[in-house]
TISE-906714 format. One record per residue: x, y, z of N, C-alpha, C in turn; residue number from 1; residue in three letters. Coordinates in steps of 0.001 Angstrom, whole numbers, plus 500000, padded with zeros to 6 digits. Layout:
<nxx:X	nyy:Y	nzz:Z	caxx:X	cayy:Y	cazz:Z	cxx:X	cyy:Y	czz:Z	i:NUM	aa:ALA>
...
//
This chain:
<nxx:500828	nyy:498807	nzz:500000	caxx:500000	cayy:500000	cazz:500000	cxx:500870	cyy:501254	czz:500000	i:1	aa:UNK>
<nxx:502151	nyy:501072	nzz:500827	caxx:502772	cayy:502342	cazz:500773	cxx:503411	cyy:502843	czz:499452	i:2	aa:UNK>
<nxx:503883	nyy:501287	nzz:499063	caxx:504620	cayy:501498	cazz:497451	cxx:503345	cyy:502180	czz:496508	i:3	aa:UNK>
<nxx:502358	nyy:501696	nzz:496337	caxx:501241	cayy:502383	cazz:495488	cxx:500786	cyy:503794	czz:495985	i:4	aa:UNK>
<nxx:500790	nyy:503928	nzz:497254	caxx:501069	cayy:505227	cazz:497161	cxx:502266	cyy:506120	czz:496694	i:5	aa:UNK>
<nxx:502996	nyy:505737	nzz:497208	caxx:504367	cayy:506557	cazz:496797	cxx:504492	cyy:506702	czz:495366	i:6	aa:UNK>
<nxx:504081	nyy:505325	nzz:494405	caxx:503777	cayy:505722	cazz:492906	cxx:503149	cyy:506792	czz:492436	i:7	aa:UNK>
<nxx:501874	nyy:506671	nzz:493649	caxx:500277	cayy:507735	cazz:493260	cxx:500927	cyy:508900	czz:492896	i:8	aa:UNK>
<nxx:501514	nyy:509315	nzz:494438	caxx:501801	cayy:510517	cazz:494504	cxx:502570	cyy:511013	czz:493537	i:9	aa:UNK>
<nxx:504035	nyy:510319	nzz:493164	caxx:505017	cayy:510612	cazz:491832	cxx:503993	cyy:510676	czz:490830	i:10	aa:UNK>
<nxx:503509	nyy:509838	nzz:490406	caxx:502479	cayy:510671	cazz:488814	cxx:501705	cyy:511595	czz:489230	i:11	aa:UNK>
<nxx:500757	nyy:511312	nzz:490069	caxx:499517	cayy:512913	cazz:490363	cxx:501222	cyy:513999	czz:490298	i:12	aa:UNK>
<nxx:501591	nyy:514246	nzz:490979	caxx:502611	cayy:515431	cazz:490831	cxx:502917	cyy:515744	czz:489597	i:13	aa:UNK>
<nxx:503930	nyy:514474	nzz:488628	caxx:504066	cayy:515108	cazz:487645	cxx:503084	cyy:515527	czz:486548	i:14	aa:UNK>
<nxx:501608	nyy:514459	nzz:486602	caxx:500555	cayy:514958	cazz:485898	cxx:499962	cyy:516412	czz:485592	i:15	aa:UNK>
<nxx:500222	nyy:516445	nzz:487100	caxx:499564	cayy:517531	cazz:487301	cxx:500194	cyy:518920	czz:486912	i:16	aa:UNK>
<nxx:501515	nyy:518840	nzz:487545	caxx:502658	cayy:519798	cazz:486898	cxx:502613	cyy:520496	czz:485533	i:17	aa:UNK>
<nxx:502898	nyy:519131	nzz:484787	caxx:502599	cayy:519191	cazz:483165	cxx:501680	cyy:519339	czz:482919	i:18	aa:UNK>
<nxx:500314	nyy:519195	nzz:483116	caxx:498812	cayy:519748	cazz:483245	cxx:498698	cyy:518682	czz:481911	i:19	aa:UNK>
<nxx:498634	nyy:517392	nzz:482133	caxx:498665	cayy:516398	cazz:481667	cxx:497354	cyy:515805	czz:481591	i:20	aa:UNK>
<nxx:496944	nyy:515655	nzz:483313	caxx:495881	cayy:515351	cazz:484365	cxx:494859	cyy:516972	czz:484504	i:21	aa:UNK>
<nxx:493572	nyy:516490	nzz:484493	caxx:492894	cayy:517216	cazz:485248	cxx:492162	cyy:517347	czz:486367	i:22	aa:UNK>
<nxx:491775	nyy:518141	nzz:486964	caxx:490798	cayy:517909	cazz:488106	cxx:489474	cyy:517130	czz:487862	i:23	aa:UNK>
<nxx:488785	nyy:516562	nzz:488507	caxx:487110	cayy:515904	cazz:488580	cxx:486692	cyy:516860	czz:489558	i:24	aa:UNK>
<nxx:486405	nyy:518190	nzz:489308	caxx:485666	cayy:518603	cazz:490536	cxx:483929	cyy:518714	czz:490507	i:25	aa:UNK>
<nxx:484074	nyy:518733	nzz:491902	caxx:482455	cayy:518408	cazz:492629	cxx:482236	cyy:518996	czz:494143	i:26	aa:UNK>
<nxx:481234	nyy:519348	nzz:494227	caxx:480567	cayy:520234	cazz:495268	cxx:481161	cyy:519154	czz:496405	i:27	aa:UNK>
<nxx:482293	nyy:519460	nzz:497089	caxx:482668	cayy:518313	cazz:498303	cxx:482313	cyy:519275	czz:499670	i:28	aa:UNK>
<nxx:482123	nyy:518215	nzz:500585	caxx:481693	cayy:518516	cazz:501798	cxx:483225	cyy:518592	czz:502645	i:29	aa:UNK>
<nxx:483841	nyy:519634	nzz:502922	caxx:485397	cayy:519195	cazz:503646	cxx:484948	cyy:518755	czz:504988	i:30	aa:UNK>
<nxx:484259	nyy:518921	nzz:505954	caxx:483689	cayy:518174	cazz:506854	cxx:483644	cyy:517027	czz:507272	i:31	aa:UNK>
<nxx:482713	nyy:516290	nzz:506015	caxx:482710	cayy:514617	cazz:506350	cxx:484237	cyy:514371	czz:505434	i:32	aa:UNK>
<nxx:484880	nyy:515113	nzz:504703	caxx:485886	cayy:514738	cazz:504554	cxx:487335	cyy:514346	czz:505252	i:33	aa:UNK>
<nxx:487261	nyy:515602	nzz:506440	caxx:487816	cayy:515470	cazz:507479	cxx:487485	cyy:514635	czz:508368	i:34	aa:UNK>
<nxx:486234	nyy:514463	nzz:508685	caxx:486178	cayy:513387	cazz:509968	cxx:486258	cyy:511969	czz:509463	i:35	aa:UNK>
<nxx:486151	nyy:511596	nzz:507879	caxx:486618	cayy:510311	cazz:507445	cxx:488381	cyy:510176	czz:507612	i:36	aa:UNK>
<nxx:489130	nyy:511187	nzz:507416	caxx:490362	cayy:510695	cazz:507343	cxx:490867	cyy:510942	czz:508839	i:37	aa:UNK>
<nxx:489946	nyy:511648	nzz:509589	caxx:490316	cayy:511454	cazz:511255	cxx:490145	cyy:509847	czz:511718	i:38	aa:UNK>
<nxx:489504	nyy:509567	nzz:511214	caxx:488529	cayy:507883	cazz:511675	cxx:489700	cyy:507040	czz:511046	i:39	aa:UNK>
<nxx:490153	nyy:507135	nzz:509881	caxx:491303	cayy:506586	cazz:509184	cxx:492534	cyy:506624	czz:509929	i:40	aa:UNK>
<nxx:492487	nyy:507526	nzz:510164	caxx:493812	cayy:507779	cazz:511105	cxx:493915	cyy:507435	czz:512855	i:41	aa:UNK>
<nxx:492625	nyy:506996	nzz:513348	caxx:492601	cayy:506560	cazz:514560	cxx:493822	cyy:505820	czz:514795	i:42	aa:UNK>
<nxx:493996	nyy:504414	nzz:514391	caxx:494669	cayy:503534	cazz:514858	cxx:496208	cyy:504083	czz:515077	i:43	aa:UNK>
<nxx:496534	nyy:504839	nzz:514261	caxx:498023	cayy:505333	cazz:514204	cxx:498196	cyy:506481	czz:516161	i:44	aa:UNK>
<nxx:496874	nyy:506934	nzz:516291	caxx:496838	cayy:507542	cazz:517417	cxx:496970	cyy:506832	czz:518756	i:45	aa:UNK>
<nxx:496303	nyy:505184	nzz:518374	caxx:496130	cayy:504745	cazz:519691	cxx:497863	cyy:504190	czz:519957	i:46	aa:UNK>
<nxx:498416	nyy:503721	nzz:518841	caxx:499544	cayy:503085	cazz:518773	cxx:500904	cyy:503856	czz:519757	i:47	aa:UNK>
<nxx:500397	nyy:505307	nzz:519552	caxx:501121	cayy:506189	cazz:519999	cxx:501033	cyy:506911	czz:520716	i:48	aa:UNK>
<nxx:500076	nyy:507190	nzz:521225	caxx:499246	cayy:507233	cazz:521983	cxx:499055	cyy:508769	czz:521891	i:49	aa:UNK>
<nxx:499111	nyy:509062	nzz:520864	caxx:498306	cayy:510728	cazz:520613	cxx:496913	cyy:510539	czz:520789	i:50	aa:UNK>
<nxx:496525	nyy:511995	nzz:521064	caxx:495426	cayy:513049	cazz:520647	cxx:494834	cyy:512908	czz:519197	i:51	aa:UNK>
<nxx:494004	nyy:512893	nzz:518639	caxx:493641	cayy:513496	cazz:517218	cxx:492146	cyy:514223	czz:517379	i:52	aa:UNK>
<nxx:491994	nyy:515527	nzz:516991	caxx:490683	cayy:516620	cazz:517933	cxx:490573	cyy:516466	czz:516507	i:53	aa:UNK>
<nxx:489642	nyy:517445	nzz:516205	caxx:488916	cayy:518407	cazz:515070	cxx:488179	cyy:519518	czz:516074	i:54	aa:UNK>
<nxx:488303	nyy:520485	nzz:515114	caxx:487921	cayy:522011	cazz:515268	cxx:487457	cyy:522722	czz:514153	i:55	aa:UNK>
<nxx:486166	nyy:522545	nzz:513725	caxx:485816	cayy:522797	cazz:512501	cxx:484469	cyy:523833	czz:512983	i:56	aa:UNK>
<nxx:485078	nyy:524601	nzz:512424	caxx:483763	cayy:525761	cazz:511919	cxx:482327	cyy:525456	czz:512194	i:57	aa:UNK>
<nxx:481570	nyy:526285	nzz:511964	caxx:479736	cayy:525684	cazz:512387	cxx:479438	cyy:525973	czz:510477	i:58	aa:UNK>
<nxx:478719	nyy:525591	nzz:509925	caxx:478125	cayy:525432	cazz:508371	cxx:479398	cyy:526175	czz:507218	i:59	aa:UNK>
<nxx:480206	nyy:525415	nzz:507398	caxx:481384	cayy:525790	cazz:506012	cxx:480437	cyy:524740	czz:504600	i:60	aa:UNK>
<nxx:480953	nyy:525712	nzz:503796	caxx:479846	cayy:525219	cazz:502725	cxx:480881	cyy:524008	czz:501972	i:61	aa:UNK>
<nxx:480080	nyy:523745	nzz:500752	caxx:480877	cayy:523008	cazz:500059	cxx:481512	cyy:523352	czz:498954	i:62	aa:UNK>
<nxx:482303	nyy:522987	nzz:498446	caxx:483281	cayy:523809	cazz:497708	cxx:483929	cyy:522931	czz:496911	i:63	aa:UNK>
<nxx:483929	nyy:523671	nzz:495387	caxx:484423	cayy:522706	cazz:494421	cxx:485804	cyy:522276	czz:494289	i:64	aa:UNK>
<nxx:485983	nyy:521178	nzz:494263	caxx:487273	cayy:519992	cazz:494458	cxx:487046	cyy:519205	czz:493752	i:65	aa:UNK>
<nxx:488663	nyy:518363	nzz:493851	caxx:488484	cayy:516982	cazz:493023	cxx:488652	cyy:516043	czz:494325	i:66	aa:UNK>
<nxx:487747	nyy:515752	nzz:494920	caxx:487462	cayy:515186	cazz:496137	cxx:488273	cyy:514139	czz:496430	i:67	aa:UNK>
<nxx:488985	nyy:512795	nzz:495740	caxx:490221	cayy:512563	cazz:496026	cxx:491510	cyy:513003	czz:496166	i:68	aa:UNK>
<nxx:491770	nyy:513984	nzz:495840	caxx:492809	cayy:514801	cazz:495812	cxx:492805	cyy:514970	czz:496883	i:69	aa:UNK>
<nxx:491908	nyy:516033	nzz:497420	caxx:491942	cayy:516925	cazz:498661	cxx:491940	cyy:515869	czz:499595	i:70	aa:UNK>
<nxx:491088	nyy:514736	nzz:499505	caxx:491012	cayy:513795	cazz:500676	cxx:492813	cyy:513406	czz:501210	i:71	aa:UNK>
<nxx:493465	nyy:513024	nzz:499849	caxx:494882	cayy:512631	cazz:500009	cxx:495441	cyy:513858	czz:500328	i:72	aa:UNK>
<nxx:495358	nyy:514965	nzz:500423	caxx:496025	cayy:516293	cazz:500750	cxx:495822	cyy:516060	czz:502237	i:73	aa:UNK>
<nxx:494435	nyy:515736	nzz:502640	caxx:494008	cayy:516163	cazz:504521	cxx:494948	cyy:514844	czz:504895	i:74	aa:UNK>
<nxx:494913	nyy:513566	nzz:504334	caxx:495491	cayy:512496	cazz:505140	cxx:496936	cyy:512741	czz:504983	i:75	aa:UNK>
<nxx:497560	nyy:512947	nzz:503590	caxx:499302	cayy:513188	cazz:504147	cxx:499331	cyy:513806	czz:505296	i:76	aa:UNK>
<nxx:498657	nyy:515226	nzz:505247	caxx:498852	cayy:516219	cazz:506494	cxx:498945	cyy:515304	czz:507884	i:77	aa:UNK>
<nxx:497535	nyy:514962	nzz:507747	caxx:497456	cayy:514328	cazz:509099	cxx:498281	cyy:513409	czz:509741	i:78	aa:UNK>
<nxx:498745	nyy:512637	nzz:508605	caxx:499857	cayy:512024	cazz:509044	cxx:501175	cyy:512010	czz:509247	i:79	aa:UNK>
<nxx:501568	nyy:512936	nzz:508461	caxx:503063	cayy:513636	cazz:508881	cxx:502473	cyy:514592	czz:510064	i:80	aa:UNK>
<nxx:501593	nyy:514787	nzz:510614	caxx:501873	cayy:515371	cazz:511983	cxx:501623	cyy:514549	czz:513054	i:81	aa:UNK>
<nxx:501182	nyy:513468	nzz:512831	caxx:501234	cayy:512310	cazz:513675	cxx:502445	cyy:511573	czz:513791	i:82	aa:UNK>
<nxx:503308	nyy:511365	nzz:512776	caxx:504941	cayy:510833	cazz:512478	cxx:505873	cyy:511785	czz:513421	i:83	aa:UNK>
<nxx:505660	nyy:513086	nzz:513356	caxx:506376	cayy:513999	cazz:513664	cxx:505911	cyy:514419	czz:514914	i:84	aa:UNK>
<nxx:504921	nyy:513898	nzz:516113	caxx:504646	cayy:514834	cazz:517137	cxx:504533	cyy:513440	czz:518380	i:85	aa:UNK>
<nxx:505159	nyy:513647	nzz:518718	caxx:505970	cayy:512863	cazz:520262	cxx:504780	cyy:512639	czz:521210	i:86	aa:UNK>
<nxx:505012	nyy:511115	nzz:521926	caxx:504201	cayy:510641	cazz:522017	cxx:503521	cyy:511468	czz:523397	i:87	aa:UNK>
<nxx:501985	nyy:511169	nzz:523232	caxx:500849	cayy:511858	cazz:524572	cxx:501067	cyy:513339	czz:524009	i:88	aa:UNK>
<nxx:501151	nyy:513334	nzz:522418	caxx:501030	cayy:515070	cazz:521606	cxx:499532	cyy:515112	czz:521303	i:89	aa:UNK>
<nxx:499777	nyy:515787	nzz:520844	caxx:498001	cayy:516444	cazz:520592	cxx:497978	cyy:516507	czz:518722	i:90	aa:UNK>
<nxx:497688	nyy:516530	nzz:518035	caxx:497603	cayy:516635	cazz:516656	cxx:495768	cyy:517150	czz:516251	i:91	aa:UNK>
<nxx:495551	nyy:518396	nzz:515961	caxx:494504	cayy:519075	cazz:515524	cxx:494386	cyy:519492	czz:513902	i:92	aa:UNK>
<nxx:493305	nyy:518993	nzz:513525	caxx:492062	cayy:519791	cazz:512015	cxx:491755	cyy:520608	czz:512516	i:93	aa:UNK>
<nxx:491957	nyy:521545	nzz:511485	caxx:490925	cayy:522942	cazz:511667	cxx:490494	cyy:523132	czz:510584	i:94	aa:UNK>
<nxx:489499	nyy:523463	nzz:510402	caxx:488577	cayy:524418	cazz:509060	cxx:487747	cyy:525297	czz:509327	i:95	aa:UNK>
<nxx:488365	nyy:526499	nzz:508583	caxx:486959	cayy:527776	cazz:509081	cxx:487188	cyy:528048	czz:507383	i:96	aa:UNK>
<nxx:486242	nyy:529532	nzz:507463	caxx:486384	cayy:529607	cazz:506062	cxx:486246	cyy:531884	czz:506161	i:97	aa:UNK>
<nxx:487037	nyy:532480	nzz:505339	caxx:487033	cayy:533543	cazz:505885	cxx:486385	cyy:534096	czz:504272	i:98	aa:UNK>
<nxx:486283	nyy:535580	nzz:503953	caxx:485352	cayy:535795	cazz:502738	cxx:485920	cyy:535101	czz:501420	i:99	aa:UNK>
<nxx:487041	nyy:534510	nzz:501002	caxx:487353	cayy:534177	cazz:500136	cxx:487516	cyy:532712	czz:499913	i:100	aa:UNK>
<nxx:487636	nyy:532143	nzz:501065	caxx:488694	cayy:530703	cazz:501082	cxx:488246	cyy:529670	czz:501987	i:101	aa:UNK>
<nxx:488354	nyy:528542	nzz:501998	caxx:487911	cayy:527679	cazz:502933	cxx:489513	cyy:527246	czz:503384	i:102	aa:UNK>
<nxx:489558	nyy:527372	nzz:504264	caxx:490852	cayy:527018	cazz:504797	cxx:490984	cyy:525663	czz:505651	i:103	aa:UNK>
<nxx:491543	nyy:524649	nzz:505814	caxx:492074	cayy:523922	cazz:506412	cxx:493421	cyy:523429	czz:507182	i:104	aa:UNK>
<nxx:493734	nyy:523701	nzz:508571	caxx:494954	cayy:523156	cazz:508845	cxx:495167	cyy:522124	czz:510024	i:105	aa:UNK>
<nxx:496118	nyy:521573	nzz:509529	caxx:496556	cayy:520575	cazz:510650	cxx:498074	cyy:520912	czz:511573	i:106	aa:UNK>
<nxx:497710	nyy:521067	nzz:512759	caxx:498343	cayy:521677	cazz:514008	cxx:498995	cyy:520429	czz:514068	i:107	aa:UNK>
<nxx:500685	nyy:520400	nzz:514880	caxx:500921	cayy:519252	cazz:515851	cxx:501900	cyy:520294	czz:516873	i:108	aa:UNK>
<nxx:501724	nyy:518423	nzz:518094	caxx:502568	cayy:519348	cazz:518965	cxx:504208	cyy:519058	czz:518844	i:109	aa:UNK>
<nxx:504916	nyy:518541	nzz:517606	caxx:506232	cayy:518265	cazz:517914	cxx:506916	cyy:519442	czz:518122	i:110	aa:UNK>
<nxx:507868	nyy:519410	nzz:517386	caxx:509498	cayy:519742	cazz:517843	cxx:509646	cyy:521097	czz:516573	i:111	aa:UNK>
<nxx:508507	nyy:521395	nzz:515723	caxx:508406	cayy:521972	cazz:514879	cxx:509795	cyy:521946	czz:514043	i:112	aa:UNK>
<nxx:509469	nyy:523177	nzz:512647	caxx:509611	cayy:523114	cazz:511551	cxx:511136	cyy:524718	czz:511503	i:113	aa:UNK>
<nxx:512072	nyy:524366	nzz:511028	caxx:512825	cayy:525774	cazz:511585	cxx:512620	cyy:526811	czz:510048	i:114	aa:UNK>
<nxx:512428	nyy:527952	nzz:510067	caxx:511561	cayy:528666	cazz:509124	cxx:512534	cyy:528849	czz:507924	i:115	aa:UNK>
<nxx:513690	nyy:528423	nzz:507806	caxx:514686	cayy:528138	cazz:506763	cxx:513943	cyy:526923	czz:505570	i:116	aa:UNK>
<nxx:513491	nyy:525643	nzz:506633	caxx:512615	cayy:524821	cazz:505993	cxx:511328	cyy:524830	czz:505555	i:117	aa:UNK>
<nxx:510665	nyy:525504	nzz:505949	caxx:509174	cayy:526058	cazz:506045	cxx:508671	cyy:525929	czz:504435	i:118	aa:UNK>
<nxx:509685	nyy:526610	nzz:503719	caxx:509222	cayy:526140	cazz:502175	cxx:509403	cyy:525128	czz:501230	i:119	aa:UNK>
<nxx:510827	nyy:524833	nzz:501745	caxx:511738	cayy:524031	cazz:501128	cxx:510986	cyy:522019	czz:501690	i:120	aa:UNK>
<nxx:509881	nyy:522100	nzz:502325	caxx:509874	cayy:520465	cazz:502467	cxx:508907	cyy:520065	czz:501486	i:121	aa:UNK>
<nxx:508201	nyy:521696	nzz:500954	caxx:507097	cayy:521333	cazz:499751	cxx:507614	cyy:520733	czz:498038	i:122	aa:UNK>
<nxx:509027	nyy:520821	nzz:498096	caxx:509835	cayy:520378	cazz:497100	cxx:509609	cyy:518940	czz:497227	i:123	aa:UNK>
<nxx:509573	nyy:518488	nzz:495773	caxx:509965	cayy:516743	cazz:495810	cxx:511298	cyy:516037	czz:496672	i:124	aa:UNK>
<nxx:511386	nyy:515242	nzz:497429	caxx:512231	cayy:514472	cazz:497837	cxx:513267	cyy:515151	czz:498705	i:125	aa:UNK>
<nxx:512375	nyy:516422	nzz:499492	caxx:513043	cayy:517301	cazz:500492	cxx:512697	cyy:516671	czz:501860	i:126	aa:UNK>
<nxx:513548	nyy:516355	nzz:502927	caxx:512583	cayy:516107	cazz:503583	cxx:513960	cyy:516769	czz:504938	i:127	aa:UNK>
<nxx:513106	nyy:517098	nzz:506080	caxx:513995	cayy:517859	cazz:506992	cxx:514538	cyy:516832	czz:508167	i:128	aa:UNK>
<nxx:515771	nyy:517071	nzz:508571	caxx:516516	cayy:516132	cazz:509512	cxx:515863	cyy:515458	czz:510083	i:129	aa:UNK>
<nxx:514684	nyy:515637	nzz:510926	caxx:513990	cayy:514432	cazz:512067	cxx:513355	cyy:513831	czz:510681	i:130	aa:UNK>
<nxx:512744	nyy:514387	nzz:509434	caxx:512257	cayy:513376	cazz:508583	cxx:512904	cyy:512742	czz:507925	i:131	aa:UNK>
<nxx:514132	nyy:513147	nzz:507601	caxx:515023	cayy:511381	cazz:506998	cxx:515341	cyy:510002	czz:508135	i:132	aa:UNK>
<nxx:515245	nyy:510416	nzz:509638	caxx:515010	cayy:509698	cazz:510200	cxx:513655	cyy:508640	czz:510096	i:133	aa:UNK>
<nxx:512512	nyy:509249	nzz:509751	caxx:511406	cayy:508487	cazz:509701	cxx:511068	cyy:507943	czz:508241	i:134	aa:UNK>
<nxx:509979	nyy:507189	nzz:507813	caxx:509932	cayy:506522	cazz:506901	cxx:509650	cyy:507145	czz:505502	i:135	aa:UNK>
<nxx:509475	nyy:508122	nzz:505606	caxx:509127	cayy:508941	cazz:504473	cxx:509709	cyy:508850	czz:503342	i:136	aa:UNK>
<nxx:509278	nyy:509670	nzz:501877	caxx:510388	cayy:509748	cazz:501049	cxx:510302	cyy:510979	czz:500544	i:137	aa:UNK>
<nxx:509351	nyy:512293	nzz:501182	caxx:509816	cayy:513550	cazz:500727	cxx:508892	cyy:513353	czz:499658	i:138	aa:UNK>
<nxx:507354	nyy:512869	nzz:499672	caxx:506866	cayy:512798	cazz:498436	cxx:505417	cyy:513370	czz:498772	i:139	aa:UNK>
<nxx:504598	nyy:513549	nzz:499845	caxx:503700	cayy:513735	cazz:500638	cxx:503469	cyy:514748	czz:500544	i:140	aa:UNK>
<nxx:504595	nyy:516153	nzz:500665	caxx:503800	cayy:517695	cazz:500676	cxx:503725	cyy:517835	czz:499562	i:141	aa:UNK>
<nxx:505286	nyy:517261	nzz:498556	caxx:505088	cayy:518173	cazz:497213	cxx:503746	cyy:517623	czz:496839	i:142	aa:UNK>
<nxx:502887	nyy:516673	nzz:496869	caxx:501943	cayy:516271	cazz:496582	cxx:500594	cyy:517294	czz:496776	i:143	aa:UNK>
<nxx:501073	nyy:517182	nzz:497985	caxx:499979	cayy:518701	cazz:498239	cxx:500042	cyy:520091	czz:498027	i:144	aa:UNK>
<nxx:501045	nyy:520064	nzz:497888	caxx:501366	cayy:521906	cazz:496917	cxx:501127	cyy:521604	czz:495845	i:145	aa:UNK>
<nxx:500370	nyy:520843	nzz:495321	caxx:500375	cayy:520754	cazz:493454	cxx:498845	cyy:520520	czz:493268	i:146	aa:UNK>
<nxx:498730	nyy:519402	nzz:494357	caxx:497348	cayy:519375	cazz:494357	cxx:496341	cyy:520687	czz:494727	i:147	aa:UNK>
<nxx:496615	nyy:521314	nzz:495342	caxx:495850	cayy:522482	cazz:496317	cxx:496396	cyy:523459	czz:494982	i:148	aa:UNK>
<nxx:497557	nyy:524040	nzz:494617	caxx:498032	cayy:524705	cazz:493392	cxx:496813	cyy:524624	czz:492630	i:149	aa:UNK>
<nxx:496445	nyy:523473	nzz:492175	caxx:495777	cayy:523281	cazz:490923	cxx:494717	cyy:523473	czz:490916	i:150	aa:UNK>
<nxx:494093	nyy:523265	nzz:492278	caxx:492698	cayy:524025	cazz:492798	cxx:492696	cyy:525516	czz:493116	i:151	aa:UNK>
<nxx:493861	nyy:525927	nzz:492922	caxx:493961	cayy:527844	cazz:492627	cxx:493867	cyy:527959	czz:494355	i:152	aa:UNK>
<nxx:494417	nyy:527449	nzz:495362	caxx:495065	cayy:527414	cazz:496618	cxx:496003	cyy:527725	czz:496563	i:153	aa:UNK>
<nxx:496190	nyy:527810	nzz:498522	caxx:497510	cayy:527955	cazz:498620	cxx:498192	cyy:527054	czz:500083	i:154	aa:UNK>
<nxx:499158	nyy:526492	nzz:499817	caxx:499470	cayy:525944	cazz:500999	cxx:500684	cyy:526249	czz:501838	i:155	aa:UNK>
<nxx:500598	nyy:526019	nzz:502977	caxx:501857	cayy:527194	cazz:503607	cxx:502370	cyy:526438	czz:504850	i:156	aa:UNK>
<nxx:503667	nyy:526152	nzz:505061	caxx:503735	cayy:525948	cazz:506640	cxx:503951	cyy:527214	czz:507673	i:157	aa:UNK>
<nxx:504063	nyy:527126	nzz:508906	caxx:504252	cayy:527741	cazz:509887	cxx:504473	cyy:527442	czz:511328	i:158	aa:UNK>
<nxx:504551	nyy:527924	nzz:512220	caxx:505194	cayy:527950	cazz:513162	cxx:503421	cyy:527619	czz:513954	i:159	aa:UNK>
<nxx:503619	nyy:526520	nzz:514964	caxx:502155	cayy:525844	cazz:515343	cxx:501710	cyy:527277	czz:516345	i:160	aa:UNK>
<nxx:500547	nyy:526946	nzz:516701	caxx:499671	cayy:528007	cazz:517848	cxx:500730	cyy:527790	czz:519058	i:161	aa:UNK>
<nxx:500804	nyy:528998	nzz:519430	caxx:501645	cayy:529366	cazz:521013	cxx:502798	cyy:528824	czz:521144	i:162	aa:UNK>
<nxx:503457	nyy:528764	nzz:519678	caxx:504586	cayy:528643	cazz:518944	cxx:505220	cyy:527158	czz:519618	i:163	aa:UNK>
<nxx:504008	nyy:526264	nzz:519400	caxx:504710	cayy:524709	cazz:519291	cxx:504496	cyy:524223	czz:518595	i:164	aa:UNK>
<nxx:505491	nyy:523286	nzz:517954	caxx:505188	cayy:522393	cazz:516660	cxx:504984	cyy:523307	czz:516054	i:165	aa:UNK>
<nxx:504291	nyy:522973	nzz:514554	caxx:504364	cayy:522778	cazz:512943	cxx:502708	cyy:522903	czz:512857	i:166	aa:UNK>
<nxx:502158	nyy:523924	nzz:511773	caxx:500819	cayy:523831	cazz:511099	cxx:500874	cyy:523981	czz:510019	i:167	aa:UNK>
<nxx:500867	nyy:523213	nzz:509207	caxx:500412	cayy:522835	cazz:508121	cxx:499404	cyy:523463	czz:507312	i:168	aa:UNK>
<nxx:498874	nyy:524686	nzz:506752	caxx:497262	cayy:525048	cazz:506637	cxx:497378	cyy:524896	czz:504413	i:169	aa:UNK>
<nxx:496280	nyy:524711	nzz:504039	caxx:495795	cayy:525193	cazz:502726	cxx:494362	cyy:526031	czz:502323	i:170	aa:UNK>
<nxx:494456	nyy:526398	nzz:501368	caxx:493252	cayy:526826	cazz:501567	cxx:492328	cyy:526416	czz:499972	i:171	aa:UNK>
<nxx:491343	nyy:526507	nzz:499850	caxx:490450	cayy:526581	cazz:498440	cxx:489772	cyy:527609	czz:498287	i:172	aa:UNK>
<nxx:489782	nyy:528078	nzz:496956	caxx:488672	cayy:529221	cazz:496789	cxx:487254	cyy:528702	czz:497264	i:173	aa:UNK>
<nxx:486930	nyy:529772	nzz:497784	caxx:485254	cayy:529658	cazz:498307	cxx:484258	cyy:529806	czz:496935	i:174	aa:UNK>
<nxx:483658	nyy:529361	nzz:496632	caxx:482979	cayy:529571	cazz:495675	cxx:481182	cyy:528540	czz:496159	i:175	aa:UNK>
<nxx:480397	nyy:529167	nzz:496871	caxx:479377	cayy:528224	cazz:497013	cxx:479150	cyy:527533	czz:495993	i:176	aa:UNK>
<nxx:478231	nyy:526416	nzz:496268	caxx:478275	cayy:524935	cazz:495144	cxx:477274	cyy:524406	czz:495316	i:177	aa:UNK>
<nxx:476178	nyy:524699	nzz:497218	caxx:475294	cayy:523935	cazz:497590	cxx:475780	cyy:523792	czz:498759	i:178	aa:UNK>
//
């Protein structure tokens, strides 16, 4: 499963790059999208014995996506902040949506991101010192800067709330859909 992903991700990137590939978009709900890849991601929490919250907005609408994409955008996230945030951490979703954008980010509590790297892990096959330690291959964000790119987003790291750990956020144009 990991090898087929790691394939996925290498073509969606370069597909997409080359504008090879297009989007399937559709009125997606980021909501039940999020709390499916929270539920997905349980087991990795109990193992380790993290936290995994959500903090989502009251009626964020739905908003046009290519609803696998974005789904694989929320789960890399979620899971490189689960890889990266030491055990009895906390790892948080957020989605609000402000006049333009539906935004989504994923908070952790590690050891964060030093702001030299902040851009540089969205590159293919970048990955920062504690992450060549772990299993990765540096294929996960660029995935999501291309994906979210292509949905006319933007994705950004930063320095986590009350300056611990790493947040992760992207955003989509708001455009109601239903």
């Amino acid at each position: 499963t990991r090898m087929l992903n790691l394939v996925d991700s290498l073509l969606d990137v370069s597909r997409l790059e080359e504008g090879v590939d297009t989007l399937h978009l559709e009125p997606v709900d980021i909501v039940s999208l999020i709390d499916k890849a929270i539920q997905a991601s349980r087991p990795l929490t109990v193992a380790s014995d993290l936290k995994l919250i959500a903090e989502i907005a009251d009626t964020l609408p739905r908003v046009p996506a290519d609803q696998g994409r974005i789904e694989r955008v929320v789960m890399n996230l979620i899971d490189n902040a689960l890889r990266f945030t030491l055990q009895e951490g906390i790892v948080t979703v957020r989605a609000w949506r402000d006049a333009d954008w539906l935004w989504v980010a994923v908070d952790d509590s590690g050891s964060g991101i030093s702001p030299e790297q902040r851009e540089r892990i969205f590159d293919r096959f970048v990955q920062t010192e504690i992450g060549r330690r772990s299993t990765g291959f540096g294929l996960g964000l660029a995935f999501c800067r291309t994906a979210v790119t292509a949905h006319g987003g933007v994705i950004r790291a930063e320095e986590g709330p009350d300056g611990v750990g790493t947040r992760i956020a992207f955003s989509l144009p708001y455009n109601p859909v239903g």
